[in-house]
C-alpha positions as CSV (number, residue, x, y, z in Angstrom):
1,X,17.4,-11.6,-28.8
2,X,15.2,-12.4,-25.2
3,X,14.9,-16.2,-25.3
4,X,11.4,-17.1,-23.8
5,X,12.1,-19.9,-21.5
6,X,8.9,-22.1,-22.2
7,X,6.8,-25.4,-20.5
8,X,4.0,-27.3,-21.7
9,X,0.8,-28.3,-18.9
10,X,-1.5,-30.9,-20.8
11,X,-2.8,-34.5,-20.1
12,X,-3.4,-35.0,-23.6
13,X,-0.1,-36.2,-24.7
14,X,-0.7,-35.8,-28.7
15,X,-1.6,-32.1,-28.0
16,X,1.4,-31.7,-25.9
17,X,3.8,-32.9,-28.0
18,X,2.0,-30.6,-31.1
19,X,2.8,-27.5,-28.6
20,X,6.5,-29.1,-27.6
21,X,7.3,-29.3,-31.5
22,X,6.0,-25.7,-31.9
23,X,8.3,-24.3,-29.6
24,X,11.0,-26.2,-30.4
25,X,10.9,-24.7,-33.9
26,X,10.7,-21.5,-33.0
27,X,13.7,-19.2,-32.7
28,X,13.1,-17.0,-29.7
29,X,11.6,-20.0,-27.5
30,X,13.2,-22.3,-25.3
31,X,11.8,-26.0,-24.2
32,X,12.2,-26.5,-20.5
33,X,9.5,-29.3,-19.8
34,X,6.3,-31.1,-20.8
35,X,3.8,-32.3,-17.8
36,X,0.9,-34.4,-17.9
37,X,-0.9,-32.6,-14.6
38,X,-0.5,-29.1,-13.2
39,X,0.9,-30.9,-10.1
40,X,4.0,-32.1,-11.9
41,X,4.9,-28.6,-12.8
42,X,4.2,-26.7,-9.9
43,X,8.3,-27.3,-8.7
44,X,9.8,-26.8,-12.0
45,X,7.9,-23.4,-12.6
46,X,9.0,-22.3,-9.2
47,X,12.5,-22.7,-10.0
48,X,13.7,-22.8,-13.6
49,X,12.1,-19.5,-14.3
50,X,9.5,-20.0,-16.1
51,X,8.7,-17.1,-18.2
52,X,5.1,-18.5,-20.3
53,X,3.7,-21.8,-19.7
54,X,1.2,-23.3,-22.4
55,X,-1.9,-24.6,-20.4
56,X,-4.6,-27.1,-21.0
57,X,-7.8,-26.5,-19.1
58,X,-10.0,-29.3,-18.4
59,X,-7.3,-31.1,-16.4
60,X,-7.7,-33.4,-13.5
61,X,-7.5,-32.8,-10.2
62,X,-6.3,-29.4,-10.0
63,X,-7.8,-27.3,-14.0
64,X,-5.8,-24.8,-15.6
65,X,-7.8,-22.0,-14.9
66,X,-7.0,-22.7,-10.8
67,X,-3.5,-23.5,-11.3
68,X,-3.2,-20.3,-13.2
69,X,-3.8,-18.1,-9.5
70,X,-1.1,-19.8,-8.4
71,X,1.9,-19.1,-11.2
72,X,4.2,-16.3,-10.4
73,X,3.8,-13.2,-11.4
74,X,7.1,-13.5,-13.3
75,X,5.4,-16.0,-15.6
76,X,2.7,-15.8,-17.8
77,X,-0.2,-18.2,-19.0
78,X,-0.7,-19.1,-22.8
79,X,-4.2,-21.3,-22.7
80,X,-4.7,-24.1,-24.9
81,X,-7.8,-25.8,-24.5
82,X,-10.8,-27.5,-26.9
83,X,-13.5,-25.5,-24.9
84,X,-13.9,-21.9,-25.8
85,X,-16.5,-21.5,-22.7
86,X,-13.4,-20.5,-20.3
87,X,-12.3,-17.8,-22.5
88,X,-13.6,-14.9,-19.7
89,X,-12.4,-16.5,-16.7
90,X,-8.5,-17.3,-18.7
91,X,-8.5,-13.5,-19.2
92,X,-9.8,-12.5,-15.7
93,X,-6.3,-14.8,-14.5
94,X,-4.5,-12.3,-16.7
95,X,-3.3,-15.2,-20.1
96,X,-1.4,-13.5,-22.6
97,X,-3.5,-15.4,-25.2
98,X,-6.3,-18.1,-24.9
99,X,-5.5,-20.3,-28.2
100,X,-8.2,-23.2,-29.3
101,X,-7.7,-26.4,-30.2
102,X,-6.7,-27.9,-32.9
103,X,-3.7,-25.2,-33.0
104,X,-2.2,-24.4,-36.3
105,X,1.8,-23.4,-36.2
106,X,0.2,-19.9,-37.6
107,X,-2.1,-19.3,-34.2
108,X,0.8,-20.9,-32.3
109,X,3.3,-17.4,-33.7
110,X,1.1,-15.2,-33.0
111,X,0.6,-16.0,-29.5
112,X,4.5,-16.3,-29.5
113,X,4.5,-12.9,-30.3
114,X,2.5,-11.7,-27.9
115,X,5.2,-13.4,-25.5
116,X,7.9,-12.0,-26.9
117,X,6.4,-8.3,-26.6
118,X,5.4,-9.2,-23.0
119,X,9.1,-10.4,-21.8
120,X,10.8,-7.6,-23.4
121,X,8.7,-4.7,-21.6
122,X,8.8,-7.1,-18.6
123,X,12.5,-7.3,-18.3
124,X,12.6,-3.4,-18.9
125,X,10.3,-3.3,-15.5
126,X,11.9,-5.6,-13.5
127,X,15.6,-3.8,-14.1
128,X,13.5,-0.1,-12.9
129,X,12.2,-3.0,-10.0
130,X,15.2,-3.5,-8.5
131,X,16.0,0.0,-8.3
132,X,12.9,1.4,-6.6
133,X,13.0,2.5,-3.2
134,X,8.9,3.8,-3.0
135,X,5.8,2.5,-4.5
136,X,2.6,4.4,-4.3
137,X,-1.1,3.4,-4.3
138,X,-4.6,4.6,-4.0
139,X,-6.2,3.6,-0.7
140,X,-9.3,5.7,1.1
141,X,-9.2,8.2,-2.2
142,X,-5.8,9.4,-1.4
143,X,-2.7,8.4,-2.9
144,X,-0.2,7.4,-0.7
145,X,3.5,6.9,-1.1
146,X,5.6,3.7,0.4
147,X,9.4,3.3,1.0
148,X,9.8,-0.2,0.0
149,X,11.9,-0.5,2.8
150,X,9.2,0.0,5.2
151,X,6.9,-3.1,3.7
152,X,7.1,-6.4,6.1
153,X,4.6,-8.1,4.5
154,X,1.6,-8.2,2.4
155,X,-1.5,-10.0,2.4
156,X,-3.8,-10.8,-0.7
157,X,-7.5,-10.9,0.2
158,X,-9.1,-11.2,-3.9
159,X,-9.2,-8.2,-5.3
160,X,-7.5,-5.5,-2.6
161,X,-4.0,-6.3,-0.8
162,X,-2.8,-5.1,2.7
163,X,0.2,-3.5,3.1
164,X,1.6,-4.5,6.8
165,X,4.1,-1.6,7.5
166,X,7.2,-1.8,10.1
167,X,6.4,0.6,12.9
168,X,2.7,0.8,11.8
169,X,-0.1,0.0,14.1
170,X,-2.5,0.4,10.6
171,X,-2.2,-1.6,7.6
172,X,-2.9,-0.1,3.8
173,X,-5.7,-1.6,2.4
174,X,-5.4,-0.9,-1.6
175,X,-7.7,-1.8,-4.6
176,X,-5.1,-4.0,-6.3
177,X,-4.5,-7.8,-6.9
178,X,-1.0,-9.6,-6.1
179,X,0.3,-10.5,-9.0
180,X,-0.2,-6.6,-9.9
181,X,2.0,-5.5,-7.0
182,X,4.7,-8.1,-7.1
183,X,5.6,-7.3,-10.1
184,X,6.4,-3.7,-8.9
185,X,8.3,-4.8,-6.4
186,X,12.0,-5.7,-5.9
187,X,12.4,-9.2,-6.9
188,X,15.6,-8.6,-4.7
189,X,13.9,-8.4,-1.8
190,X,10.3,-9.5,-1.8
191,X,9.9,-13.9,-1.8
192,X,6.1,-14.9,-2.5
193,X,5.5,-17.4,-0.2
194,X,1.8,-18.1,0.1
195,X,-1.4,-17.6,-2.4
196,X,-2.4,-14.8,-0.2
197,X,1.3,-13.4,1.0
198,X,4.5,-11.4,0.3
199,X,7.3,-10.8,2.5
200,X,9.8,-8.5,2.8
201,X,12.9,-11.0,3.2
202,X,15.2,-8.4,4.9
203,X,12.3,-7.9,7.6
204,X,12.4,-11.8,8.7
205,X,13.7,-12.5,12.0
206,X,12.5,-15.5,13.0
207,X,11.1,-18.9,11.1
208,X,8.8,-21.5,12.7
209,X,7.5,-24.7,11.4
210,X,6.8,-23.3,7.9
211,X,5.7,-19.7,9.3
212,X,7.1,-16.6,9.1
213,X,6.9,-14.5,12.5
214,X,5.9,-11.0,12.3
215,X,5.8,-10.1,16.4
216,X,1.9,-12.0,16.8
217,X,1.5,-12.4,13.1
218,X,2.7,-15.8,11.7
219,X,2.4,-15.9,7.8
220,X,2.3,-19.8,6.2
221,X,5.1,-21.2,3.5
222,X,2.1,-23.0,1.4
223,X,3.4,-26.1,-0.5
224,X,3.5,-24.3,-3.7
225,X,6.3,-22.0,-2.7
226,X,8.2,-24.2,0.1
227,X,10.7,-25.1,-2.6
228,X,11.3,-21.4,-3.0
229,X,11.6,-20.3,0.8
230,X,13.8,-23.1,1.5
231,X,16.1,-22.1,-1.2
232,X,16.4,-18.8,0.1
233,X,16.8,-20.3,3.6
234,X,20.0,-22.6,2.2
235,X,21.9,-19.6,0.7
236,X,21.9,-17.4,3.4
237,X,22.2,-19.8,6.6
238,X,25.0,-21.1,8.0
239,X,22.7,-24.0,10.1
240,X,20.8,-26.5,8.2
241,X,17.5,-25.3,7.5
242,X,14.0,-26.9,8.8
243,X,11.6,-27.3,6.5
244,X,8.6,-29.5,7.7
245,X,6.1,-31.3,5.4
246,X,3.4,-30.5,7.4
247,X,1.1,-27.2,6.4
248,X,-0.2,-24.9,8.4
């Protein structure tokens, strides 16, 4: 059986510990952490793959409903909140489930469920992923097909992405968001390393204080994903990497 490895995002630690239990109990789920801000989690979700994280709302300093742009697309977002008035906005971020407090065990299952159906058909696409050499999309009312290959980078800009090719003057503007696209692309060969962009890590030549340099284009490591990039950087250099604190 898939075990859903699991975190819990809530400032309210009695609520927290109601969703910790839950998990705990349940067969197919797997406890990895419990965090009082979004902030706190930020590093853990980036690199204990986190497949669902259970998510409070009405948080300070940084709400669920922001933090929840900035999870991986190889995650997904269970809300739990006391406010039912976010319900549109958790499902424009793409929550498997938006569950209101206070959360009975019964609620808490089905949610699970919903999980469970979600990383099975999930791992089934990342394994066809990883063997994909073109993608195609819809840009200008034609369809047009992509060797993955070609991609150096792409750039999120709300809801249409640009697809910077290698030997392309033109980028490919398509109506689609990020988190769409990566997960059709080859977790392999594709790092996330800003909000707003994907690179191709086979196409990188040269890094620079945090950016990436395409020829005159210089794409930013954001904080969120530094921990990410650097990791990469560490297992396939053979010089210490530089990774600044200051952003871009």
């Amino acid at each position: 059986m898939i075990t859903i490895r699991c975190c819990v995002i809530d400032d309210e630690p009695l609520a927290a510990q109601l969703i910790a239990a839950y998990i705990e109990k349940t067969p197919f789920m797997e406890l990895v952490g419990v965090y009082s801000s979004a902030q706190d989690a930020i590093k853990p979700i980036l690199d204990e793959n986190i497949d669902v994280v259970f998510l409070d709302i009405n948080m300070p300093q940084l709400n669920g409903i922001e933090f929840a742009k900035i999870v991986p697309s190889r995650s997904r977002v269970i809300f739990t909140t006391a406010y039912d008035n976010y319900a549109i906005q958790g499902f424009k971020v793409n929550a498997l489930d938006y569950l209101m407090k206070p959360i009975s065990y019964e609620e808490f299952v089905g949610a699970a469920n919903k999980a469970l159906q979600w990383a099975e058909l999930s791992r089934q696409a990342s394994a066809q992923a990883d063997n994909r050499e073109y993608i195609i999309v819809k840009s200008e009312y034609k369809l047009i097909q992509i060797a993955v290959n070609d991609i150096l980078y792409i750039e999120g800009l709300k809801d249409y992405v640009k697809i910077y090719l290698e030997k392309e003057q033109k980028c490919i503007m398509t109506l689609m968001s990020m988190k769409v696209l990566e997960r059709h692309l080859p977790m392999s060969k594709f790092l996330r390393v800003h909000r707003s962009y994907i690179v191709n890590t086979s196409k990188i030549k040269v890094v620079e204080r945090n950016r990436i340099v395409f020829g005159s284009q210089y794409i930013p490591v954001s904080e969120s994903y530094k921990q990410a990039f650097a990791d990469y950087i560490s297992t396939h250099s053979i010089a210490p990497a530089i990774i600044h604190d200051d952003e871009n």
